[in-house]
C-alpha positions in Angstrom: 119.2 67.1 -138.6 118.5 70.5 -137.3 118.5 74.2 -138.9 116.5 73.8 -141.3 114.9 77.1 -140.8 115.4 80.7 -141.7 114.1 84.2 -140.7 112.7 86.0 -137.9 109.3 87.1 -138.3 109.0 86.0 -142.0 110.3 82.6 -141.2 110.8 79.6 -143.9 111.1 75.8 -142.9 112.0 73.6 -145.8 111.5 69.6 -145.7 111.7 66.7 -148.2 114.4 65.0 -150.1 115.2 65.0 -154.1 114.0 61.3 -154.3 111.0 61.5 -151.3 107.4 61.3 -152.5 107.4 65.2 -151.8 109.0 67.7 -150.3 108.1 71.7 -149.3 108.2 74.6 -146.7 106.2 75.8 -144.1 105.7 79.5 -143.8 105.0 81.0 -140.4 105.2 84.9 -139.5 102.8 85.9 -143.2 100.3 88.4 -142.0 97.0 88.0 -142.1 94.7 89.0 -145.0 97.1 88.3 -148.2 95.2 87.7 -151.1 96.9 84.3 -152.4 96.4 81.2 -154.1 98.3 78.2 -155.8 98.4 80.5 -159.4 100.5 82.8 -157.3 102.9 80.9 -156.6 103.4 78.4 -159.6 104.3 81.3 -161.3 107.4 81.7 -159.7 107.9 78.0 -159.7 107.6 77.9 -163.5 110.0 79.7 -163.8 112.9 77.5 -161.9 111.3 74.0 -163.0 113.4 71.7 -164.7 113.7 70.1 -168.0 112.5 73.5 -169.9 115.4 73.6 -172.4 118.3 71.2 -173.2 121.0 73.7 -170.8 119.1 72.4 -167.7 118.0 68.8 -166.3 116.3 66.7 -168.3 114.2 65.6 -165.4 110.7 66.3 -165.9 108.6 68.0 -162.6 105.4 69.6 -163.2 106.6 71.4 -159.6 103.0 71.5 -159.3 102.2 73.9 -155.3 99.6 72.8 -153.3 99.0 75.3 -150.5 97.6 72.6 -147.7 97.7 75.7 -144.3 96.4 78.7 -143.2 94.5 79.9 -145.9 90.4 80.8 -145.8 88.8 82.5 -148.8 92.1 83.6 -150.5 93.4 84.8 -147.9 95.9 84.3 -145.5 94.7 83.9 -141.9 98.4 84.6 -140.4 98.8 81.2 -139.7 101.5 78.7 -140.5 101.4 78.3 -144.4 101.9 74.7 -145.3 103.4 74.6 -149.2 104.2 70.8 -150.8 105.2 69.6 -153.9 105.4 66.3 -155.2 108.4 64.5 -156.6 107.4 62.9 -160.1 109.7 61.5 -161.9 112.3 60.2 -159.4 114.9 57.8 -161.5 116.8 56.6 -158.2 118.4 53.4 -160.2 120.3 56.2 -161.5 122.3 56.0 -158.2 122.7 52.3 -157.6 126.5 52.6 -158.9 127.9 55.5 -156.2 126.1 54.0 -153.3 129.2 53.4 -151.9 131.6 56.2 -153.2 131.4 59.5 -152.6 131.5 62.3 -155.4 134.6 64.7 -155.7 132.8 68.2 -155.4 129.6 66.9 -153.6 128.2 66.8 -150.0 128.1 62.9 -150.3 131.4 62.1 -148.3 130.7 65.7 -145.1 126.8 64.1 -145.0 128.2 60.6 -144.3 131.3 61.9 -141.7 128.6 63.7 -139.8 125.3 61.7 -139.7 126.8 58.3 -140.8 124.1 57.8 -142.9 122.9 59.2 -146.4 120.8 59.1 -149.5 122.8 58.6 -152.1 119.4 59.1 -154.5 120.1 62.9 -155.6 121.9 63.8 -153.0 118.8 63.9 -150.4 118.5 67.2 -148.5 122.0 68.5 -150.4 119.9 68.3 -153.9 119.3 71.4 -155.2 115.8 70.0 -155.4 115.8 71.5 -152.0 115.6 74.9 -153.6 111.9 74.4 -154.8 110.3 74.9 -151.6 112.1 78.1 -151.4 110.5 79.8 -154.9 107.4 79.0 -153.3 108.1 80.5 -150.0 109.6 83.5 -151.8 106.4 83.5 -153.8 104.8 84.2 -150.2 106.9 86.5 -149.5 106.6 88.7 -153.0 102.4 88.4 -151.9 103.1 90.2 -148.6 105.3 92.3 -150.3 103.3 93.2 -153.3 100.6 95.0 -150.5 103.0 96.3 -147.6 105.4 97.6 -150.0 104.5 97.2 -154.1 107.4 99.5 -155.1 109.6 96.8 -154.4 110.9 95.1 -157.5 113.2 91.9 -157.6 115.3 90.8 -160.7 117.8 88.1 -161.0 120.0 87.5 -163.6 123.5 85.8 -164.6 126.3 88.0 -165.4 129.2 85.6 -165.8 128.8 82.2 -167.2 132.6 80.2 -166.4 135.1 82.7 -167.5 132.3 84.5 -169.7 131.4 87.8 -168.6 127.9 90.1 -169.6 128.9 93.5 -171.2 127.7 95.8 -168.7 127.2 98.3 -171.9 125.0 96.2 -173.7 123.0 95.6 -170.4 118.8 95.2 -171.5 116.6 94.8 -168.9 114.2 93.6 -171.2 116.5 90.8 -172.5 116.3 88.8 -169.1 113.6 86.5 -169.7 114.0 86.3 -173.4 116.7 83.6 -173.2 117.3 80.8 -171.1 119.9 82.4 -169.1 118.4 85.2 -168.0 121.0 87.5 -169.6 120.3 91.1 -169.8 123.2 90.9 -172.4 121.5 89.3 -175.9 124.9 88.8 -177.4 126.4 87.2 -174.6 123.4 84.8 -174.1 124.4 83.7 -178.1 128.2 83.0 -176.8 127.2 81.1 -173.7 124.9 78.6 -175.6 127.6 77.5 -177.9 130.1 77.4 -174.6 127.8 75.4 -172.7 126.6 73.3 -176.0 130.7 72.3 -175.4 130.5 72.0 -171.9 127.5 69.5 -171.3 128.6 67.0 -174.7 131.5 67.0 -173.3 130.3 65.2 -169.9 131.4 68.7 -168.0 130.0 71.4 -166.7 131.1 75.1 -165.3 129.9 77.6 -162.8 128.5 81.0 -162.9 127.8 84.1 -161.2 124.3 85.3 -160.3 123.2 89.4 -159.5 120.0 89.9 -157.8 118.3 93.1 -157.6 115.7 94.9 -155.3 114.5 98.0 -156.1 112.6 100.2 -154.4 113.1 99.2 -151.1 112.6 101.5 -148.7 115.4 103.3 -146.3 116.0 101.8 -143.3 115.6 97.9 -143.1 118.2 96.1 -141.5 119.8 96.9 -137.5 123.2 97.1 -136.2 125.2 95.0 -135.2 124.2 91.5 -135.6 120.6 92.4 -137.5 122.4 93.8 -140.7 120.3 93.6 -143.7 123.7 92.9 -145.7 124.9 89.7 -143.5 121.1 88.3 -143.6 120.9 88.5 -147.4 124.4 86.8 -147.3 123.9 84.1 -145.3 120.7 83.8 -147.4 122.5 83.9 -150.4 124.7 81.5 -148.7 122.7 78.8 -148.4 121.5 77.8 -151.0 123.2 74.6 -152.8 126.3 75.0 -154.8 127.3 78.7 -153.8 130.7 79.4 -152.6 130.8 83.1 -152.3 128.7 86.5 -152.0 129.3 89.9 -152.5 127.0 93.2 -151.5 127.7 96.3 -153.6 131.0 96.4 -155.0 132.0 93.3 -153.1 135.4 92.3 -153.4 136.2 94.6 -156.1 136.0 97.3 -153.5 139.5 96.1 -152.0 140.8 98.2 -154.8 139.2 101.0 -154.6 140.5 104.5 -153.2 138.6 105.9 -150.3 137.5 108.6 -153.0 137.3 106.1 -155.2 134.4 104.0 -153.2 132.5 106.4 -150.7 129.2 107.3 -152.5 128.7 110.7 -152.7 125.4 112.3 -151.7 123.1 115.3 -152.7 120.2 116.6 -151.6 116.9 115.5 -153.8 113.2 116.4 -154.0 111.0 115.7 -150.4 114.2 115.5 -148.6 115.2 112.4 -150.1 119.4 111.9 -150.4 120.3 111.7 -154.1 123.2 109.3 -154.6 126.2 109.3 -156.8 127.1 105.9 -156.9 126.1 102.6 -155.5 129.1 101.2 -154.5 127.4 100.2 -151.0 125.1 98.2 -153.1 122.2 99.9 -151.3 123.2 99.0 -147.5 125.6 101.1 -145.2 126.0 100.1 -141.5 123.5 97.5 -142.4 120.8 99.3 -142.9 119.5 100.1 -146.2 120.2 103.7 -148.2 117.1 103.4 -150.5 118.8 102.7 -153.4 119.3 99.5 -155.0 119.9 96.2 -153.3 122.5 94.4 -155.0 123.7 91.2 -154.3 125.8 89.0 -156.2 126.9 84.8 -155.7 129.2 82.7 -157.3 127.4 79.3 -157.7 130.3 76.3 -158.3 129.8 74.1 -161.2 128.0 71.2 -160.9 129.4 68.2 -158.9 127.6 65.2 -160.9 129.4 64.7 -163.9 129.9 62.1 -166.5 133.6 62.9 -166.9 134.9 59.8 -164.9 136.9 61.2 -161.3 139.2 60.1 -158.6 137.5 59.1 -155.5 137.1 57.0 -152.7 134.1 54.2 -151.2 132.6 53.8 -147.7 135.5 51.5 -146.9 138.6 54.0 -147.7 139.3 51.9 -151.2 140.2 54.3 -154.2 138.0 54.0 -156.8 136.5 55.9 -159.8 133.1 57.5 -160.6 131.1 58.8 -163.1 127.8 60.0 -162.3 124.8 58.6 -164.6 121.4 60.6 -164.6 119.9 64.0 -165.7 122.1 66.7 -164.2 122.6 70.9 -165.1 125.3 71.6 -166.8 125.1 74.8 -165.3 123.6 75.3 -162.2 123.8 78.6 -162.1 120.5 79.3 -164.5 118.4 77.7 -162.4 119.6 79.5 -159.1 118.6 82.7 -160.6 114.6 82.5 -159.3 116.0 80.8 -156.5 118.0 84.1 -155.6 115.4 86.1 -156.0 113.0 84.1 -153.7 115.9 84.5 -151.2 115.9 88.2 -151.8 111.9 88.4 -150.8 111.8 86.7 -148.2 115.1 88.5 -146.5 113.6 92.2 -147.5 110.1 90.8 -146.3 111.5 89.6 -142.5 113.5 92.9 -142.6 110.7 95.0 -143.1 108.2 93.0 -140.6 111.3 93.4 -138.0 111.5 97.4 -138.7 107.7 97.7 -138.2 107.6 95.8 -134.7 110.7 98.3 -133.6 110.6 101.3 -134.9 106.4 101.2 -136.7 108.1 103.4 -139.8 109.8 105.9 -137.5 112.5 107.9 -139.7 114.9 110.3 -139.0 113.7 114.0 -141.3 116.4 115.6 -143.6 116.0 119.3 -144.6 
């Protein structure tokens, strides 16, 4: 199995398995002389493990880092940048029963026409276990980017939970990480615990979708044609497990806008620096960023293992049904949000290593 790697300069390898004894990333392209250590990163890790509340997996991983490469003092020695974590509390009997059948919604049944051989324990490399190693290469990333660029902020946070919107009114920044959605909408948060209260006794589960955020990133990151900031944070955004669509900016919702309705008007501001009306570019035009906001949104399916039983088939084409035992999210969704946002570092980071080595901070005056 190849292409397991992504980035240019900045550029993330992720290995292990959901059921393995570990799994992790190794980070090669991080300049030298980060400050960085394990603290750093668990952070970020904290705030993606498992099994903190009863709307995520029961499954209990300390998701305890251990930085093993190219670090001496603190510091990084711009070297590769071995990360692993350790699977703990693996319960692989759980998938004894669907050996043999493949799961309606899941990568089971594509992973077996391709390799002709799986691990049906989690799902293997299609886990979103996977997604670990990514928060801690994204907590990399947010190192480097914290002293090449500290204005750069990244937020994540769920604006639609199943057919359960945020009111964009009621929008509180400081609401985000004081429920266990990360909803910047505290009223809506109250309505989507009792929905997914439903949802997971019910042996269901729904979808949602997730906005990420960069500010202050600087004007000029990303490269026509095929180097566009916008199709690397997509593809990004892409990959990780269970998302089934991406928007940048307005997204689709743009399809229905007038010309007059959609181009974002400019004006001159202090230092030479455009002042825009609107974001409907969601901070990138040509592929190349404006200096506004980033925004990026994904749509993140609902969750494939569920306990209501489903139509399927087994190894030997012989109908069958399954219901999938074990400790699964009833909404993934909440759990992709730190996962976004280490997707989001690392894709600004690479961008901004890439814009260095062509153009060393070259920019084009206005006024």
């Amino acid at each position: 199995m190849s292409l397991n790697s992504f980035g240019h300069l900045f550029r993330v390898t992720t290995w292990g398995e959901s059921h393995g004894p570990a799994l992790g990333a190794t980070v090669d392209g991080c300049p030298p002389g980060v400050a960085l250590d394990e603290g750093m990163l668990q952070h970020w890790l904290d705030r993606r493990r498992p099994g903190q509340n009863r709307f995520t997996t029961q499954r209990q991983e300390p998701d305890a880092v251990e930085i093993l490469s190219g670090m001496f003092e603190g510091r990084t020695t711009g070297t590769p940048i071995q990360l692993m974590i350790r699977n703990t509390d693996q319960r692989s009997k759980d998938y004894g029963d669907i050996a043999q059948a493949f799961r309606p919604g899941h990568a089971d049944i594509t992973y077996w026409q391709k390799y002709g051989i799986r691990d049906p324990r989690g799902g293997g490399r299609s886990s979103a276990r996977e997604t670990a190693a990514r928060v801690a290469a994204g907590g990399v990333a947010r190192a480097v980017l914290g002293v090449l660029a500290p204005g750069i902020r990244i937020t994540g946070y769920m604006v639609q939970m199943g057919p359960h919107l945020i009111d964009r009114e009621r929008f509180d920044w400081a609401e985000i990480e004081a429920n266990p959605f990360w909803c910047p909408d505290a009223r809506t948060a109250e309505d989507w615990a009792t929905y997914l209260d439903e949802m997971r006794k019910s042996g269901n589960s729904v979808g949602a979708v997730v906005e990420v955020v960069a500010q202050g990133v600087p004007a000029g990151l990303g490269a026509p044609v095929y180097g566009k900031l916008d199709s690397d944070l997509a593809a990004a955004m892409m990959s990780i497990n269970a998302v089934k669509g991406v928007e940048i900016g307005a997204g689709m919702a743009a399809a229905a806008l007038t010309g007059v309705e959609n181009a974002d008007e400019i004006a001159p501001g202090a230092d030479g620096q455009p002042v825009y009306a609107s974001n409907h570019a969601g901070g990138i035009l040509g592929g190349i960023s404006t200096g506004q906001d980033v925004v990026v949104r994904f749509a993140v399916k609902p969750t494939s293992s569920i306990l209501t039983p489903r139509r399927t088939i087994t190894r030997a084409g012989e109908e069958t049904q399954i219901v999938t035992k074990g400790r699964h999210d009833p909404c993934v969704g909440i759990r992709a949000v730190p996962v976004g946002e280490a997707m989001m570092a690392c894709v600004i980071l690479d961008h901004l290593l890439l814009d260095r080595g062509q153009t060393g901070g070259v920019r084009g005056l206005i006024g």
